[in-house]
C-alpha positions in Angstrom: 8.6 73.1 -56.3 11.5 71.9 -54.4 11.8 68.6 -52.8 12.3 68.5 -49.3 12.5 65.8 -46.8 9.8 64.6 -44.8 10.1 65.6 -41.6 7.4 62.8 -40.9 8.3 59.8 -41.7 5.6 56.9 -42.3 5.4 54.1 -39.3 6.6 51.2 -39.8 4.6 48.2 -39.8 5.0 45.9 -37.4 6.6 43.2 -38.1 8.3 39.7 -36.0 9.8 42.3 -33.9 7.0 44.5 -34.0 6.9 44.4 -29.9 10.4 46.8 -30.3 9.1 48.9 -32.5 6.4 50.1 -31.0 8.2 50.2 -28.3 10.9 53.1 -29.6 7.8 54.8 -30.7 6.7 55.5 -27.0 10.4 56.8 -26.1 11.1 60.1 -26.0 14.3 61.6 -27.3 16.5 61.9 -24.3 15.5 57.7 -23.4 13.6 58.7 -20.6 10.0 57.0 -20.1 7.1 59.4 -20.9 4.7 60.8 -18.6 2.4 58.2 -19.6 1.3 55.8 -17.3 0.9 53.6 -20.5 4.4 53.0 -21.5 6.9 50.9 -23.5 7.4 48.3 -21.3 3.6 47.9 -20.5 3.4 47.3 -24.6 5.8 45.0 -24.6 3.8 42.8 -21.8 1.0 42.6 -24.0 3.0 40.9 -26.8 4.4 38.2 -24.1 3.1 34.8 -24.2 1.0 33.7 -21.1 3.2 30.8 -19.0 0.1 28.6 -19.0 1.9 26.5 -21.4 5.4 26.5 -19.4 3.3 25.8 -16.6 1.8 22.5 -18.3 5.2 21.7 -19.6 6.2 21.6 -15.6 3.7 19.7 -14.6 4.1 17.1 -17.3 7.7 16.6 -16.7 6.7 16.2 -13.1 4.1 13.6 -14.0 6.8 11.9 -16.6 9.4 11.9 -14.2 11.2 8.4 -13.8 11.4 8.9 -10.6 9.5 7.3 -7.9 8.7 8.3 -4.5 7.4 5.5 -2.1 6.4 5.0 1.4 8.6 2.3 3.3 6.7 -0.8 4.3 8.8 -2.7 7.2 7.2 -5.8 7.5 7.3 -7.0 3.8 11.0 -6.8 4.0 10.5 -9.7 6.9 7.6 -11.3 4.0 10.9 -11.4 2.0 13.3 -13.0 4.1 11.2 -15.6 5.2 10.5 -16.2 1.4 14.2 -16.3 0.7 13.9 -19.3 3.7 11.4 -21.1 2.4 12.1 -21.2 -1.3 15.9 -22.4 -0.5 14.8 -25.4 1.1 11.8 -26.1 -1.9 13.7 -25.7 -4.5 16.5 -27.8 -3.1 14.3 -30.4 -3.4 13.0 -29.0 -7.0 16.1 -29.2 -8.6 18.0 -31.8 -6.8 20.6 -29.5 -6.7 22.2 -27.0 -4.4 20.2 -23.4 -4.4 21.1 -20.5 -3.0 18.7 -17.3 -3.2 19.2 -14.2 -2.3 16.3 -11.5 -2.4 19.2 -8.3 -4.4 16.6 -5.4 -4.3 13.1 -3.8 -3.5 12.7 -1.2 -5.8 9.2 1.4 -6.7 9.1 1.4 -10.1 6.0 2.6 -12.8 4.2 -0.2 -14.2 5.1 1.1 -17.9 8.8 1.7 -17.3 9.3 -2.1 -15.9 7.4 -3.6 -19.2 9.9 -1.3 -21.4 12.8 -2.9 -19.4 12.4 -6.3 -19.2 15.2 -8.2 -20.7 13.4 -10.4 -23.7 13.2 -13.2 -24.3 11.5 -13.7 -21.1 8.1 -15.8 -19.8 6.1 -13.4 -17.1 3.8 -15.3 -15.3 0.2 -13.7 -14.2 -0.8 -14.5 -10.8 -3.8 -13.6 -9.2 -4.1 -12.5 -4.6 -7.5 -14.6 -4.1 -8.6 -12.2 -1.2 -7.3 -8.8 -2.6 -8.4 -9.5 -5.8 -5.7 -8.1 -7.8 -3.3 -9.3 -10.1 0.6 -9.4 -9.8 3.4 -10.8 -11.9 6.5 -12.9 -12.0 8.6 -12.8 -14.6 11.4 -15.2 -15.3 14.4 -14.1 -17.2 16.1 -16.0 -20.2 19.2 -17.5 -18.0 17.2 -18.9 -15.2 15.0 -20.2 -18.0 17.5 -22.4 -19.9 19.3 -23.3 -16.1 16.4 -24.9 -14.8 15.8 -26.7 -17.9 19.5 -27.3 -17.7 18.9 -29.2 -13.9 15.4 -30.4 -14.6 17.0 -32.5 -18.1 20.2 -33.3 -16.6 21.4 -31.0 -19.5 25.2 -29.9 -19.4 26.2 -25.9 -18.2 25.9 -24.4 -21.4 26.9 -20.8 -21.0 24.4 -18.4 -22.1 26.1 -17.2 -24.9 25.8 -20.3 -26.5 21.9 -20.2 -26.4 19.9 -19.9 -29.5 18.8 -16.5 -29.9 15.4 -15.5 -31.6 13.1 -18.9 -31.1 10.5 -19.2 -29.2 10.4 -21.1 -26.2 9.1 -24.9 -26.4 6.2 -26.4 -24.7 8.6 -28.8 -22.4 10.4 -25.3 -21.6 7.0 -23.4 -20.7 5.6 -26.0 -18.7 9.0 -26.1 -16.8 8.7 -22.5 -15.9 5.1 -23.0 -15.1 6.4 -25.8 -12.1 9.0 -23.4 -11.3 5.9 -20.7 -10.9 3.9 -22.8 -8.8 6.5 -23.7 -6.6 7.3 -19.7 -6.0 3.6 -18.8 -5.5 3.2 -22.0 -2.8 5.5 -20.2 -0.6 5.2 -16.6 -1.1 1.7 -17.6 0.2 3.4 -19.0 3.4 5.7 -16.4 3.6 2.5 -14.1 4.3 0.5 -16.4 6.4 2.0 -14.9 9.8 0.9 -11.4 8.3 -3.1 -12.0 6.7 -4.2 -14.6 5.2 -3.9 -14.5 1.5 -3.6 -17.2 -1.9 -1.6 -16.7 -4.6 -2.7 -18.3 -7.9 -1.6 -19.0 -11.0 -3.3 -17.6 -14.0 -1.3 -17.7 -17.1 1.9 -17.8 -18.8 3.1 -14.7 -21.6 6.2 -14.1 -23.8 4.6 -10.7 -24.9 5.3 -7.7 -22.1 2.4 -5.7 -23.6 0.2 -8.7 -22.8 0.8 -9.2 -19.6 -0.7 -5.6 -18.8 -2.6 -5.6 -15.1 -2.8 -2.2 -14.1 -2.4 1.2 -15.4 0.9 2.2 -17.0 1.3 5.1 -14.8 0.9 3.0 -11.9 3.5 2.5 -8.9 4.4 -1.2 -8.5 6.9 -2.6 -6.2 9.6 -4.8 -7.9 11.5 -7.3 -5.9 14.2 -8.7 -7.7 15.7 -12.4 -6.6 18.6 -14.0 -7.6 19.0 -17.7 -7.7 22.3 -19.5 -8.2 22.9 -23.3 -8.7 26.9 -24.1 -9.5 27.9 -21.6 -11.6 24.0 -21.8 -13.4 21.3 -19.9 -12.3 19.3 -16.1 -13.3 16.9 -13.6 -12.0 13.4 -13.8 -11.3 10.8 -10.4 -10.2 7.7 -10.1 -9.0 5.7 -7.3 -9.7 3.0 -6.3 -7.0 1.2 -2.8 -7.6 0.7 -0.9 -4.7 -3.0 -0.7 -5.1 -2.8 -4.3 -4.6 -1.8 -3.8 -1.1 -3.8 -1.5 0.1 -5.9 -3.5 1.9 -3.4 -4.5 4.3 -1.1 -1.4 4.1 -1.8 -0.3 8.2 -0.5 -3.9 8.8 2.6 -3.6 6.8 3.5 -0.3 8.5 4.4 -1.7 11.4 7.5 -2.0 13.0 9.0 -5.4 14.4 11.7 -8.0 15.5 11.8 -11.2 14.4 9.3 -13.3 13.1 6.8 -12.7 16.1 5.3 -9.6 14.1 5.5 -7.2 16.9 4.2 -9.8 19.8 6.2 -10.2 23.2 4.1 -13.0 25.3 6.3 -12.0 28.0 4.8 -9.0 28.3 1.3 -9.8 27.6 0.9 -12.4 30.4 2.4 -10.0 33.0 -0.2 -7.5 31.9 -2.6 -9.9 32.1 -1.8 -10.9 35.5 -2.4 -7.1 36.4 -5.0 -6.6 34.7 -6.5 -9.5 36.7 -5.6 -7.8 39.9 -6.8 -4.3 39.2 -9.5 -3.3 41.5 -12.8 -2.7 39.6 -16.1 -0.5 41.2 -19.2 -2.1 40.9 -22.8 -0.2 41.0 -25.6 -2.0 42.3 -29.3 -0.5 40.8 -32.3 -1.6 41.0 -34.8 -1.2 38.3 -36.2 2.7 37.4 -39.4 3.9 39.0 -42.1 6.4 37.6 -44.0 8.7 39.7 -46.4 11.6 38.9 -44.4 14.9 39.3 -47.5 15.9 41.7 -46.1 13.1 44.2 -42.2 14.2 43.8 -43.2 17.8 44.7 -44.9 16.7 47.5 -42.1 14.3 49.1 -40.3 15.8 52.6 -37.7 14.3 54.8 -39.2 11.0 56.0 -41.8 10.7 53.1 -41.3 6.7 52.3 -41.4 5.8 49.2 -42.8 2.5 47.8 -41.2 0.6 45.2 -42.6 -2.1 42.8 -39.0 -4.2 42.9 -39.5 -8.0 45.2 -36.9 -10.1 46.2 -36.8 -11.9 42.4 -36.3 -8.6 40.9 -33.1 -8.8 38.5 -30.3 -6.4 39.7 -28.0 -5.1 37.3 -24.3 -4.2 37.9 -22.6 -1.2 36.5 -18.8 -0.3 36.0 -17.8 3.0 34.1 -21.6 2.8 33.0 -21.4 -0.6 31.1 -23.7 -3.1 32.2 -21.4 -6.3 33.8 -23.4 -8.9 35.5 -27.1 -9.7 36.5 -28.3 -11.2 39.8 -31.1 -11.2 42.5 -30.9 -9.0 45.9 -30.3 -11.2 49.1 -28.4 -11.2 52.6 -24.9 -13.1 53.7 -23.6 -12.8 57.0 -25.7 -9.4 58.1 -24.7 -7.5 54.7 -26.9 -6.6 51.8 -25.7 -9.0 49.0 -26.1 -10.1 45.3 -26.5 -13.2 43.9 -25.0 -13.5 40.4 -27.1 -15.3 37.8 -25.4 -14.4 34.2 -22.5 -12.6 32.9 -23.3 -9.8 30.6 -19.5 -8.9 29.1 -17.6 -11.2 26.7 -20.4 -13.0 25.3 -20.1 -13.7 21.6 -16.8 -12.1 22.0 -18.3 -8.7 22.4 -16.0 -6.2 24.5 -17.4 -4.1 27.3 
């Protein structure tokens, strides 16, 4: 018997690139696609991977993303400045010593990118918004640390390459900080007096960044970032407010304004208030509602008189735009119909019309 070659070879198994070969199976000799409406390519698709993981990949990145998209709020920018005003003066008097402050940037930052980035060693102080209800923090950086000690102690400028790195801060250095806290919080809660009313208190002092935790790490929080400078000494302090913590009073912080009046021009309200004053107004006169027996209206004709239970001491009421105004008694002055007014309905308890 003589050994031939098999015209038909065995299939190949497939393999990591199975998808191909089953692929060149389906072709036909001359490369075009087959007659088949199941073809090559529609093989091929079976084998792809679904893009539900790409798509979760995307949406993670988005969610990881660094950066930070925030709505502008005008009037804490005014908060600021009047906080840079006040806490120049203060800590004048803190110190002893010329201050100069300067608020260097509002930024949106995530709560868990700021902890990762703050410069240690550093105290953050926890402070509590009395009215909100929500925590903030204020954290202190090494330089400003060792300067105000340096002012408070009469110490000498020691630049900050010469400080002692690795040791934990004393107790006289804490409780320095703490003042220094105290002070900041007094007016940053008169800095947003003119805006709501609204106490700042101190809670607590940490040296740990993962203890100081007060909201969510994905959170937004706003990071304002002040400088202060005392002849040739001085350092950084921020403080950290999460936007949540603000929500209460966001629609006021939306506004736009000049100055420190917040929007008001008493100019213009007292000339509208003079108009207003001389705006005619149409009064309604009506006397208390009758009942009759639809029998009797169906039978009424021109002339029919119709007899009401109202007297002379029957209250009258007075109507504008259908809201009740005054109350008085039906009389005559000088030939005319008139009312005498015995109480004033509107503006009582401060109630509008």
């Amino acid at each position: 018997m003589d050994d031939t070659e098999d015209k038909n070879p065995p299939i190949p198994h497939p393999s990591s690139d199975g998808v191909d070969v089953i692929g060149k199976l389906f072709e036909t000799p001359s490369g075009d696609a087959p007659n088949d409406d199941f073809n090559a390519d529609d093989i091929k698709k079976l084998f792809k991977e679904p893009n539900q993981k790409k798509e979760l990949k995307g949406i993670a990145a988005i969610l990881d993303s660094g950066k930070v998209y925030s709505e502008r709020l005008p009037i804490l920018d005014v908060v600021f400045d009047r906080l840079v005003r006040l806490l120049t003066t203060t800590l004048r008097n803190f110190t002893s010593d010329n201050v100069d402050i300067s608020c260097s940037r509002v930024t949106s930052v995530r709560f868990s990118d700021y902890l990762n980035a703050i410069p240690l060693p550093a105290l953050i102080g926890v402070f509590k918004a009395t009215q909100w209800d929500t925590p903030a923090l204020l954290t202190v950086d090494s330089q400003l640390i060792y300067s105000i000690v340096d002012v408070l102690l009469g110490g000498r400028k020691i630049s900050q390459s010469n400080r002692p790195e690795g040791r934990a801060y004393t107790t006289l250095e804490r409780n320095l900080v703490e003042r220094l806290i105290e002070v900041i919080l007094i007016d940053f809660t008169e800095a947003f007096s003119p805006v709501c009313k609204v106490d700042f208190e101190y809670e607590r002092l940490e040296t740990n960044p993962r203890f100081a935790t007060i909201v969510h790490e994905k959170n937004v929080t706003m990071k304002i970032t002040f400088k202060l400078e005392m002849e040739e000494r001085g350092g950084n302090f921020d403080i950290i407010i999460p936007y949540s913590s603000i929500e209460p009073i966001r629609d006021l912080l939306l506004q736009n304004f000049m100055g420190e009046k917040f929007g008001r021009d008493q100019i213009w309200e007292d000339h509208l208030a003079d108009r207003i004053r001389e705006a005619n107004v149409r009064l309604e006169a009506a006397l208390p509602t009758e009942e009759f027996p639809l029998r009797e209206v169906l039978n009424w004709k021109k002339g029919s008189h119709v007899a009401l239970s109202s007297t002379m001491q029957t209250p009258v009421h007075l109507h504008s735009q259908n809201h009740q105004l005054l109350v008085g008694r039906m009389g005559q002055k000088n030939g005319h119909v008139a009312v005498k007014i015995n109480d004033i309905l509107f503006g009582k308890n401060g109630e509008a019309l």
